[in-house]
C-alpha positions in Angstrom: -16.8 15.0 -3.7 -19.4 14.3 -1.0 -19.0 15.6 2.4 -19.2 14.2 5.7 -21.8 15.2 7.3 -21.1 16.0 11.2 -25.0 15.1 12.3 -24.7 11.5 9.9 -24.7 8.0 12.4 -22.9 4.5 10.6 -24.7 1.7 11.5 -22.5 -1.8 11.8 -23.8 -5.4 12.2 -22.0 -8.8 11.3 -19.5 -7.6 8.4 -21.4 -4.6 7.2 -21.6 -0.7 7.5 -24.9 1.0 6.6 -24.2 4.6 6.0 -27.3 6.5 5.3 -25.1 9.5 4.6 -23.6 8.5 1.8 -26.6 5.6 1.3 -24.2 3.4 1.0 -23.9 -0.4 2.5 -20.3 -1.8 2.3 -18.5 -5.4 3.7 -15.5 -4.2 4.9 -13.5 -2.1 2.1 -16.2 -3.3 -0.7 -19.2 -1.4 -1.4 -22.5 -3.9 -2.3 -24.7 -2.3 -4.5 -28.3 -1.8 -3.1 -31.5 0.1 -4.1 -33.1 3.0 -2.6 -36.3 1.4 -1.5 -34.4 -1.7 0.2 -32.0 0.1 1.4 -34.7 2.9 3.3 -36.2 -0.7 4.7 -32.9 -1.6 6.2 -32.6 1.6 7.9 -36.0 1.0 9.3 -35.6 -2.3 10.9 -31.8 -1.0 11.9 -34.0 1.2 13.8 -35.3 -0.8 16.2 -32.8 -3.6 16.5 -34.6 -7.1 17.7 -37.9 -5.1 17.7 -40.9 -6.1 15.6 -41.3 -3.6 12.4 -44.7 -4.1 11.0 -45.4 -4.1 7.3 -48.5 -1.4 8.1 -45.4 0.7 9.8 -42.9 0.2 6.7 -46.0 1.1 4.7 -46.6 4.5 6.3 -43.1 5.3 6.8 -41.8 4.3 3.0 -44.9 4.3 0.6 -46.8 7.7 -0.3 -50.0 7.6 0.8 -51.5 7.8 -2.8 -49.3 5.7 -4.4 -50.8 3.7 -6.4 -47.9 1.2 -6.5 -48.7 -2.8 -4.8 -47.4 -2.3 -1.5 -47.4 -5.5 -0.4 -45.6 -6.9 -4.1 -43.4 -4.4 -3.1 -42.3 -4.7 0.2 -41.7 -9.0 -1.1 -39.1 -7.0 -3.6 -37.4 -4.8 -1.7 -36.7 -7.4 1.6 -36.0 -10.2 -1.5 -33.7 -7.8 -2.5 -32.1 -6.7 0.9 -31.6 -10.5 1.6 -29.9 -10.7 -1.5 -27.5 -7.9 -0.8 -26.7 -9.5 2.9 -26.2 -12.9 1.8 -29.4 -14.2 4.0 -32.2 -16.9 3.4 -35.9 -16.9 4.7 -35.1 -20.5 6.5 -32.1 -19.4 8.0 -32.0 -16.2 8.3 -28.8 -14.0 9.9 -29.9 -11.1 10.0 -33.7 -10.7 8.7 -36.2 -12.8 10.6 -39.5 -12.9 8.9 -43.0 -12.6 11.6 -45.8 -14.6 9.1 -48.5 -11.7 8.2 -47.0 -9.0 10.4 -43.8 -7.9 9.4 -39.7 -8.5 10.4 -37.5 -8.0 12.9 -33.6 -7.6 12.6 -31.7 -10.2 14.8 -28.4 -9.7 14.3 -26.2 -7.4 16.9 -26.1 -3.8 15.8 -23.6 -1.0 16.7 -23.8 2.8 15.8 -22.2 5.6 16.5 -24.2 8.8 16.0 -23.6 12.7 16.3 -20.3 14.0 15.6 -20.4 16.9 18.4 -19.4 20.5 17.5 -16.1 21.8 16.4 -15.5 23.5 19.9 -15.8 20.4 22.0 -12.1 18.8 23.2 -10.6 15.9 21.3 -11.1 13.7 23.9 -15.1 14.1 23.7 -14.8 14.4 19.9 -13.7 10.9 18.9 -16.0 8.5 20.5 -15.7 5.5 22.2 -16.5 2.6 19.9 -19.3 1.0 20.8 -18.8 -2.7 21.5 -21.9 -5.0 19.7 -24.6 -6.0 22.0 -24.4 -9.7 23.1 -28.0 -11.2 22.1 -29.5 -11.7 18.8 -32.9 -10.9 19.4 -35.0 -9.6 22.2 -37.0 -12.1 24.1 -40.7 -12.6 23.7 -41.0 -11.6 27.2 -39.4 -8.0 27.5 -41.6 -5.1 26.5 -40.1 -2.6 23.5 -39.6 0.0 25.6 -37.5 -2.0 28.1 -35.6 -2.9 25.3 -34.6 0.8 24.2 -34.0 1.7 27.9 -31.1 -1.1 28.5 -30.0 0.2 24.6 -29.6 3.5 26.1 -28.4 2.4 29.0 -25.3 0.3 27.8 -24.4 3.0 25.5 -24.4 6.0 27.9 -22.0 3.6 29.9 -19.6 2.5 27.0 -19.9 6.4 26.2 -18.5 7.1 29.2 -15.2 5.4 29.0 -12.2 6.6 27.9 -10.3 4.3 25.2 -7.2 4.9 27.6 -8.9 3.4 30.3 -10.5 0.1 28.2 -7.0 -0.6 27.5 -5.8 -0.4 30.7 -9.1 -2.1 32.0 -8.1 -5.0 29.4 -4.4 -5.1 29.9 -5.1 -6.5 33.6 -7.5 -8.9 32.6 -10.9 -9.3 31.6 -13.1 -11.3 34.0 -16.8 -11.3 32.2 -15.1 -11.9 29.0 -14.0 -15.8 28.1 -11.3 -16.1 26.1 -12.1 -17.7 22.8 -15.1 -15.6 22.8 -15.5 -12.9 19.9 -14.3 -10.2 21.9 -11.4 -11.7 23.0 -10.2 -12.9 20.0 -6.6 -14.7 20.3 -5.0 -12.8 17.4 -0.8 -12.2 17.1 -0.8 -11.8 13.5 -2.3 -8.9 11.3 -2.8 -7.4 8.5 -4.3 -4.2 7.2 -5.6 -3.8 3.8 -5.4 -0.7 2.0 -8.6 1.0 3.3 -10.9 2.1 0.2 -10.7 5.7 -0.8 -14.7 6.6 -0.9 -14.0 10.4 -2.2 -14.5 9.0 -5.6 -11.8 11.2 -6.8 -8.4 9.8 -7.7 -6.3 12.6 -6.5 -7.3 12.0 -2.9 -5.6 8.6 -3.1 -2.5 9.6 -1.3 -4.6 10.2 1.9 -6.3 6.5 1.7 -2.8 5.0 1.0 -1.3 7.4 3.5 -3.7 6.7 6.2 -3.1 2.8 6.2 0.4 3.3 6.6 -0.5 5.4 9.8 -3.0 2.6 10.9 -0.1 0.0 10.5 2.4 2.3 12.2 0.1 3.0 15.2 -0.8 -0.4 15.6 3.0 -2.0 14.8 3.4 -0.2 18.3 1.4 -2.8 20.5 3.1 -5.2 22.1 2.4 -8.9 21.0 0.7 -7.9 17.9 3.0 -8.0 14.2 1.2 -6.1 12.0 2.3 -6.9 8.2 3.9 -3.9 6.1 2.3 -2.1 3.6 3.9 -3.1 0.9 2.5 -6.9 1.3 -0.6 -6.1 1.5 -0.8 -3.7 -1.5 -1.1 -6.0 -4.0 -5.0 -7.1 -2.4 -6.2 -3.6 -2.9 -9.5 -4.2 -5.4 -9.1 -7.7 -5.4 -11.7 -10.6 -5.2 -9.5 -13.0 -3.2 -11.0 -14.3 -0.3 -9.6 -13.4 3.3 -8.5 -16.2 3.8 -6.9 -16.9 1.0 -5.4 -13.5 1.9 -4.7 -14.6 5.4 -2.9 -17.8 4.2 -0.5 -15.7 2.0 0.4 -13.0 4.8 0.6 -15.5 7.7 -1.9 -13.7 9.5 -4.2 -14.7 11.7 -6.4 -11.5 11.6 -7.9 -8.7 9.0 -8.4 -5.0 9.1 -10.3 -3.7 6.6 -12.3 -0.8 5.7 -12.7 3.1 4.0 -11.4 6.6 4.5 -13.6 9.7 3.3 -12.0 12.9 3.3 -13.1 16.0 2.9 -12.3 19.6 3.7 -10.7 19.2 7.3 -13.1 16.3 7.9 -12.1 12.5 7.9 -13.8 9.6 8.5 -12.8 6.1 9.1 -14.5 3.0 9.5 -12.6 -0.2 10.0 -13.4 -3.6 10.8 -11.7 -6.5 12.4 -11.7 -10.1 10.9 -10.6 -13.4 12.5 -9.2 -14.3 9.2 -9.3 -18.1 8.7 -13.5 -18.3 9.5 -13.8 -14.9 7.9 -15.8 -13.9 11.2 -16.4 -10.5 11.7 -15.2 -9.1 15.5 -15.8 -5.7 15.9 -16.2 -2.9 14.0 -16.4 0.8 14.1 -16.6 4.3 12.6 -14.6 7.6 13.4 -15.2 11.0 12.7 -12.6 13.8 13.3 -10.5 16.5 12.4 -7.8 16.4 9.9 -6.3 18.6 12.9 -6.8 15.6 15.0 -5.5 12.8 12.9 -2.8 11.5 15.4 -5.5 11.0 17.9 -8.1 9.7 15.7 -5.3 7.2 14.7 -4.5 6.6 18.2 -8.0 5.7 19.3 -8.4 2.9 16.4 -5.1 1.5 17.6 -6.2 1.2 20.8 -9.9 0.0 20.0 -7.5 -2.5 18.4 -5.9 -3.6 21.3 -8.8 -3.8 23.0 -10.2 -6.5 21.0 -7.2 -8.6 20.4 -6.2 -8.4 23.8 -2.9 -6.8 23.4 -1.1 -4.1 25.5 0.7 -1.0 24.2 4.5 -1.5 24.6 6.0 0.0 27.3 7.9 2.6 25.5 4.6 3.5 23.6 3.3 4.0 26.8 6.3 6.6 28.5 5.9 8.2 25.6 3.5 10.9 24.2 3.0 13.8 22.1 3.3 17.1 23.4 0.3 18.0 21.0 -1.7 15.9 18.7 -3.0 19.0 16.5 -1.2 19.6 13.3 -1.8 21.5 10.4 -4.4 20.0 7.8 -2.2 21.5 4.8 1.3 20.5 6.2 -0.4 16.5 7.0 -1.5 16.7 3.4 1.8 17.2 2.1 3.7 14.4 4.4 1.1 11.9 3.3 1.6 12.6 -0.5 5.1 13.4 0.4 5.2 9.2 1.6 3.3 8.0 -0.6 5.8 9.2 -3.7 9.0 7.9 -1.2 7.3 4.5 -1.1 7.6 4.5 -4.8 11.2 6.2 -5.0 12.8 3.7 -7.3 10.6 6.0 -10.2 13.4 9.0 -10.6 10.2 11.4 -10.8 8.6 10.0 -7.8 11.6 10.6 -5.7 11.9 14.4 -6.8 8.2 14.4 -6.2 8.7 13.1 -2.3 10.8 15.8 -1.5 9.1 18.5 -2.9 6.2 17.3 -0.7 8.6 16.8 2.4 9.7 20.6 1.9 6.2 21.7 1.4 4.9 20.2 4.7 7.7 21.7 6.5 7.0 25.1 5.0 3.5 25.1 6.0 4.3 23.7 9.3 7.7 24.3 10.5 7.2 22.5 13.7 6.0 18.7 12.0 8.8 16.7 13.3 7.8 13.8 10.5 8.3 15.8 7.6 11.3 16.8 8.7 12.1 12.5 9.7 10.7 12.0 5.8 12.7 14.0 4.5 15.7 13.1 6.1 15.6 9.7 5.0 14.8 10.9 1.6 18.1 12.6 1.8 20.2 9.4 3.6 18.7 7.3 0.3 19.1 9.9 -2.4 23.0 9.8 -1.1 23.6 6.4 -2.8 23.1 7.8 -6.4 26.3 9.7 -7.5 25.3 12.2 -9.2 24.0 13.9 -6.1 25.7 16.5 -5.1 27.4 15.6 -1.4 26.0 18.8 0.3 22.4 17.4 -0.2 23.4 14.2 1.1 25.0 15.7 4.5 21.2 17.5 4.8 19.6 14.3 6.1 21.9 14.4 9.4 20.7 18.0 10.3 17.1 17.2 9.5 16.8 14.3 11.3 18.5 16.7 14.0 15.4 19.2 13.8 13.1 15.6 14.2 14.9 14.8 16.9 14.2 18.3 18.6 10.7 18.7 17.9 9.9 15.2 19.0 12.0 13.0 20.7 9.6 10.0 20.6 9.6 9.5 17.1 10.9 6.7 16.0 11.7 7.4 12.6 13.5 9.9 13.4 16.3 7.8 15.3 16.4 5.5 12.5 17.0 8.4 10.0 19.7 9.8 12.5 21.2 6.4 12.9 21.6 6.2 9.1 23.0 9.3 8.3 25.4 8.7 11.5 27.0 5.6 10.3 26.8 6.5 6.1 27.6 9.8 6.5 29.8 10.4 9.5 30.8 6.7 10.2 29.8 7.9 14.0 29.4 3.6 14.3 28.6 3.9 18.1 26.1 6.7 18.3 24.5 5.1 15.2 24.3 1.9 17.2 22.5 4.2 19.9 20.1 5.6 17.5 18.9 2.5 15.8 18.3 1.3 20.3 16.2 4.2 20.7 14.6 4.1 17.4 13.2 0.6 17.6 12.2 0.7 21.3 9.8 3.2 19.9 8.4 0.8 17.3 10.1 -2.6 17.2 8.4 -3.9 14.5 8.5 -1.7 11.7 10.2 -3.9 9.2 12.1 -0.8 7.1 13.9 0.2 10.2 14.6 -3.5 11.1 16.0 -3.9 8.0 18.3 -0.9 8.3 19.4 -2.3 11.3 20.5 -5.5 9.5 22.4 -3.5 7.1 24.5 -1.8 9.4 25.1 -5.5 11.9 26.1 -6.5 8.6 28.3 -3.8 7.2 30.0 -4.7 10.8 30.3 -8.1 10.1 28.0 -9.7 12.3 26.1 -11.9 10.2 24.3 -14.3 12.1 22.5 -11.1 13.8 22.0 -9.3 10.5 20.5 -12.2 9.3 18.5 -13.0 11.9 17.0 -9.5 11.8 16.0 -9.3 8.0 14.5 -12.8 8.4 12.1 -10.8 11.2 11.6 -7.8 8.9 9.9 -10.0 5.9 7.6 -11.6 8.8 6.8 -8.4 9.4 6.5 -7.5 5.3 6.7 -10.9 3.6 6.0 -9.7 -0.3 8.3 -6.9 -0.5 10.6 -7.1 -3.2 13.2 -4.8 -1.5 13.5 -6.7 1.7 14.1 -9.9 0.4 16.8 -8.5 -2.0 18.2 -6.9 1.0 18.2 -10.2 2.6 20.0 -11.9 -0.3 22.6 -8.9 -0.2 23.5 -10.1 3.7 23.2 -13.7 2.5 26.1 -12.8 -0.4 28.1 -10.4 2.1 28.3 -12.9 4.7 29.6 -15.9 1.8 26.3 -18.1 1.3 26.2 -17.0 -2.2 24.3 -20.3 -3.0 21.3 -19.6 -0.3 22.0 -15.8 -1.5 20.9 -17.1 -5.0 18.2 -18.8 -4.1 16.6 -16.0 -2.3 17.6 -13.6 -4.7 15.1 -15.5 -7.0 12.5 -15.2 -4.8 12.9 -11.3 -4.7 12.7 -11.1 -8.8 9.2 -13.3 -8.6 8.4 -10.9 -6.9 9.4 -8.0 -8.7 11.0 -8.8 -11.9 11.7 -4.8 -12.5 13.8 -4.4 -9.5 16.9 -3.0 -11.2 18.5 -4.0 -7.5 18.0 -7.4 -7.0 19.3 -8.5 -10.7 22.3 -6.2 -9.6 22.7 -8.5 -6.1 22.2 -11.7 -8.1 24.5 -10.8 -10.3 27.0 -10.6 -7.5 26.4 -13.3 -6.0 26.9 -15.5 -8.9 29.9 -14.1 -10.1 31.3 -15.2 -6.8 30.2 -18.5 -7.5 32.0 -18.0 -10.9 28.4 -18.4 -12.6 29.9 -15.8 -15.4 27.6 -16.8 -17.9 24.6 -15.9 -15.4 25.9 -13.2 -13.7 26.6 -11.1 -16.8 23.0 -12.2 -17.5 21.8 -10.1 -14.4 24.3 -7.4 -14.7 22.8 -6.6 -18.1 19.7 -6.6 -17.0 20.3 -4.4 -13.9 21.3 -2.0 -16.5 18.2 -2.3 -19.2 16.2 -1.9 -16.2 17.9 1.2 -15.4 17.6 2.8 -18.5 21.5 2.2 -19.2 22.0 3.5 -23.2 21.4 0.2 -25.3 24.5 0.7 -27.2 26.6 0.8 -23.8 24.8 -3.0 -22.9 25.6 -4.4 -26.3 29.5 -3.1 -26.1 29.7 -4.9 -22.7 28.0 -7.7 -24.0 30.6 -8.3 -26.7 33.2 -7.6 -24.4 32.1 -10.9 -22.4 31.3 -12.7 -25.8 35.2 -11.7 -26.8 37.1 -12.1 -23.9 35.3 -13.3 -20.7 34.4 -12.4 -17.2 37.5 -9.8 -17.3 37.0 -8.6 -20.7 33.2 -7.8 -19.0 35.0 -6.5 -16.3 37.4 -3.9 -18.0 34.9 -2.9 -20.4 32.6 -2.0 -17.2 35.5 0.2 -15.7 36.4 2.0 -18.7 33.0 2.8 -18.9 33.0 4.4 -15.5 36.3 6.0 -16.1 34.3 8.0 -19.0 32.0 9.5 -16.7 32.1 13.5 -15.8 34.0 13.6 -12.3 30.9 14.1 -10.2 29.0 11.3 -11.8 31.9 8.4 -11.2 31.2 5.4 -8.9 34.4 5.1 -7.6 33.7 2.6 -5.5 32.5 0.3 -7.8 35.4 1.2 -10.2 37.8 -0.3 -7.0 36.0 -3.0 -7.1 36.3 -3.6 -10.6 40.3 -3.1 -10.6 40.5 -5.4 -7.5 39.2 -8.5 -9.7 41.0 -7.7 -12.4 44.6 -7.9 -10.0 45.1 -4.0 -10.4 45.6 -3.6 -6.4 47.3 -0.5 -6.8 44.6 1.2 -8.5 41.8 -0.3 -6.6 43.6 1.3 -4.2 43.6 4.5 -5.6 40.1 4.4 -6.4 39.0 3.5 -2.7 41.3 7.2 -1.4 38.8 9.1 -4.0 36.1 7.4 -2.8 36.7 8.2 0.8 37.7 11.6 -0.5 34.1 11.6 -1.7 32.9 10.3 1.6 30.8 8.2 -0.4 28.3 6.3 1.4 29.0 3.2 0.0 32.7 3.0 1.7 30.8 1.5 5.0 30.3 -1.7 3.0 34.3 -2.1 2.7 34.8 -5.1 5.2 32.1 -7.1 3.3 32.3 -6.1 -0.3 33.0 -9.6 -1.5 35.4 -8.3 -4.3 37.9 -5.9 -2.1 38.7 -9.4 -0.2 41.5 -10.1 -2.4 43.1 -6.8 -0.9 42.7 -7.3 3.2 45.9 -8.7 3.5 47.2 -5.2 2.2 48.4 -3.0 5.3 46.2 0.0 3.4 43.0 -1.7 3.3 43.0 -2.1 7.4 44.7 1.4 7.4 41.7 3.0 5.3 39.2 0.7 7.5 40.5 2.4 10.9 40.0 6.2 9.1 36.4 4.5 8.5 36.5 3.6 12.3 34.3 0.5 11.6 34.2 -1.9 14.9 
């Protein structure tokens, strides 16, 4: 794996980054494939933006001087080829302009960022400023070269001076020199980051490329008047050859960030670039170098570079808030990274065993890394669902998100972790309700904890807000699979089983394999008395979850035999076979409550409370238990809940 070198400079103009570190020339995430000789040319002319490169200077610089190889034959090569790489033509050139019988000059704005400074220099100094592009496209005839590398220097020693805190504020009250529909100043309320390009070349170090996005989003989810769309839409672009935007018309975005993480040792760098995504013009982009140590301020100062450019102010609670140290321990980041990147996949049984073993690892080689400890405690909160986990891993997650809390107060996760286990776990409804305040203050548009908040409006029967709310989280994450089932769940809860149908179908489009949403479907058209369909769906919830083959084709002769309740009994007994850790007795009181058995639905509810199972805060809208709210037990058990 090749490192990154502190002394190396990336050189960016239009939609390209020249590295001649790596030798590399990429557009945005996508590497174009370039030869040594044209590409040593390009770094020549990148040289001496707007300046006149002579062919007797590329000669000297580039060619032996007993070669015995045409020069001038070529030269005509290399710049045909270089042209070919940037998309350019001789008539109409972007980006090389050709002088007749003297040589070529590079038009097109440049920006570079050059020496990473040593190890000992503070953060601050560290992660550069990014320098914005210069605002002409060639000098003029009348300025002298050397005037022309003064005002370079010039205008970089100044944007080298600034702080990235103070360009934000700088642009939060106003630009005047700026117009607004210029390039800079791009109007832009929609975005969208792709998954930035692991350049290691080594598969392993794919967690940190995926894990980095997802702290790009995060950071920039945090500026006010900006959505930033989930990572889970955007995944499915990674290596694709669909235009932006074509991508841009699928997210609902109005702008693209793009771009490539390299990793290696404790070093990272970052380049990223920012696309107004309907013309597929390139605003700004820009390359940092830093410490793994310093990854929360190298993520920080993209954010912000961010804002800069689309005008956008960091929300106010962003701005109250801040670290009490942006350090952390290369090892323990490592492990949270790989640790989310197996969570994001936890419907895979070995994933989720794999996300808390990183969780635990982070912690252990950091016990002070508040998100590992928020990461795992959601890990925990989720893992409760599945009954065969044993309750005293379950009642972890409140404690964990506890120590989150402590280390860092800010974090937003960690309220919405805290508010979960709160309501689930300890049906603590009003300090939940507090938690998930706090939480999305922090970061109101991160659509998982928007959509947790949904769940619990709706578990408290306020639909029309719970709706309302996982309507905002797709916005935010339009192609998750999980989200729109979640949406079709409130749909179903609240009685539009019809609309609940409809966008149930949309969620299995998008993921046929979501054991979940054939589940929810199935629901909601057995409520419709769809039995046909919904024992369709129920079956394959179950093939989907690896439910033994012989068990589906028993309940499928059931139905075939006897109906809906023949279906139904055969379910129970099945349930009523299980070892006594492993029964869903919640499910089983559903099962006797449509089947009329309102005594024993009723003793199947006490066990489950017994069990403080975390699905008994979805009593009040559990469409089957509806045929037992007249019964003084059900509002008897729903006061122990203490459910609003």
């Amino acid at each position: 794996m090749e490192s990154v070198d502190q002394k190396a400079r990336v050189i960016h103009f239009g939609p390209f980054v020249a590295d001649p570190d790596l030798r590399s020339l990429c557009r945005g995430a996508r590497r174009i494939p370039v030869q040594e000789q044209p590409f040593q040319v390009l770094l020549q002319l990148l040289e001496r933006p707007g300046e006149l490169v002579t062919r007797h200077e590329l000669h000297q610089r580039l060619w032996a001087a007993n070669s015995f190889v045409d020069f001038d034959h070529g030269l005509n090569i290399a710049i045909n080829k270089l042209r070919e790489a940037l998309g350019d033509s001789v008539e109409n050139p972007r980006f090389i302009q050709t002088v007749p019988r003297r040589g070529y000059r590079f038009i097109a704005p440049v920006g570079q960022r050059t020496a990473v400074p040593a190890a000992n220099t503070p953060v601050a100094a560290r992660l550069e400023t990014p320098q914005r592009t210069e605002p002409t496209t060639a000098v003029a005839a009348s300025e002298r070269p050397d005037q022309s590398r003064q005002r370079r220097t010039l205008w970089r020693i100044a944007l080298a001076g600034t702080s990235l805190a103070a360009l934000a504020a700088f642009f939060a009250a106003g630009v005047r020199d700026t117009p607004p529909d210029s390039a800079y100043g791009a109007s832009i309320s929609r975005l969208a980051v792709l998954p930035l390009q692991n350049l290691s070349g080594d598969r392993e170090q794919e967690y940190f490329a995926v894990g980095m996005t997802d702290e790009l989003i995060t950071s920039l989810a945090k500026l006010q008047t900006l959505k930033v769309v989930s990572r889970s839409s955007t995944i499915r672009y990674e290596g694709t050859a669909r235009s932006l935007p074509d991508i841009a018309r699928e997210l609902n975005v109005d702008g693209i960030i793009e771009g490539t993480v390299l990793y290696s040792g404790n070093r990272v760098r970052i380049t990223v670039q920012l696309i107004r995504a309907a013309t597929d013009q390139h605003l700004w982009a820009e390359t940092y170098d830093g410490n793994v140590q310093d990854v929360i301020t190298l993520q920080d100062s993209i954010a912000r570079a961010v804002a800069i450019q689309v005008r956008a102010k960091l929300a106010p609670a962003q701005q109250a808030y801040s670290r009490g140290s942006n350090l952390v321990v290369p090892a323990a980041y490592e492990d949270y990274l790989r640790g989310r990147y197996f969570f994001n996949d936890r419907w895979s049984k070995q994933s989720d065993a794999a996300a808390a073993h990183y969780f635990e690892q982070a912690i252990a080689k950091d016990p002070t890394y508040a998100p590992a400890y928020a990461g795992l405690a959601n890990y925990y909160t989720f893992k409760g669902f599945d009954q065969r986990t044993d309750r005293s891993d379950a009642m972890k997650a409140k404690g964990l998100a506890a120590r989150a809390l402590e280390l860092d107060d800010g974090l937003a996760e960690a309220h919405i972790a805290m508010a979960n286990a709160l309501y689930r776990l300890d049906w603590n409804w009003a300090e939940a309700g507090k938690e998930f305040s706090r939480g999305l203050a922090l970061n109101p548009d991160d659509p998982e904890s928007v959509a947790c908040f949904a769940v619990y409006l709706a578990v408290n029967g306020q639909f029309a807000a719970a709706i309302s709310n996982m309507q905002h989280a797709i916005q935010l994450d339009p192609l998750s699979a999980t989200l729109n089932t979640r949406l079709g769940l409130v749909l179903h809860w609240s009685g539009q089983n019809e609309q609940a149908v409809d966008q149930l179908r949309k969620s299995i489009a998008l993921d046929p394999l979501l054991a979940t949403a054939h589940f929810t479907l199935a629901m909601a058209y057995e409520r419709l008395g769809s039995y046909d369909s919904a024992v369709a769906e129920y079956l394959e919830s179950d093939r989907i979850s690896g439910v033994d083959p012989t068990l589906i084709a028993g309940f499928q002769r059931s139905y075939s035999n006897s109906g809906i309740d023949g279906f139904r009994r055969a379910k129970l007994e099945s349930e009523r076979q299980r070892a006594a850790g492993e029964a869903n007795y919640f499910l089983m009181a559903k099962l006797a409550a449509d089947l009329g058995e309102t005594d024993t639905a009723f003793r199947w509810l006490e066990m489950t409370y017994q069990q403080r199972d975390l699905r008994l805060a979805n009593i009040k809208v559990a469409a089957s238990l509806r045929s037992l709210h007249h019964d003084p037990r059900f509002a008897a058990l729903v006061r122990r809940i203490g459910i609003p």
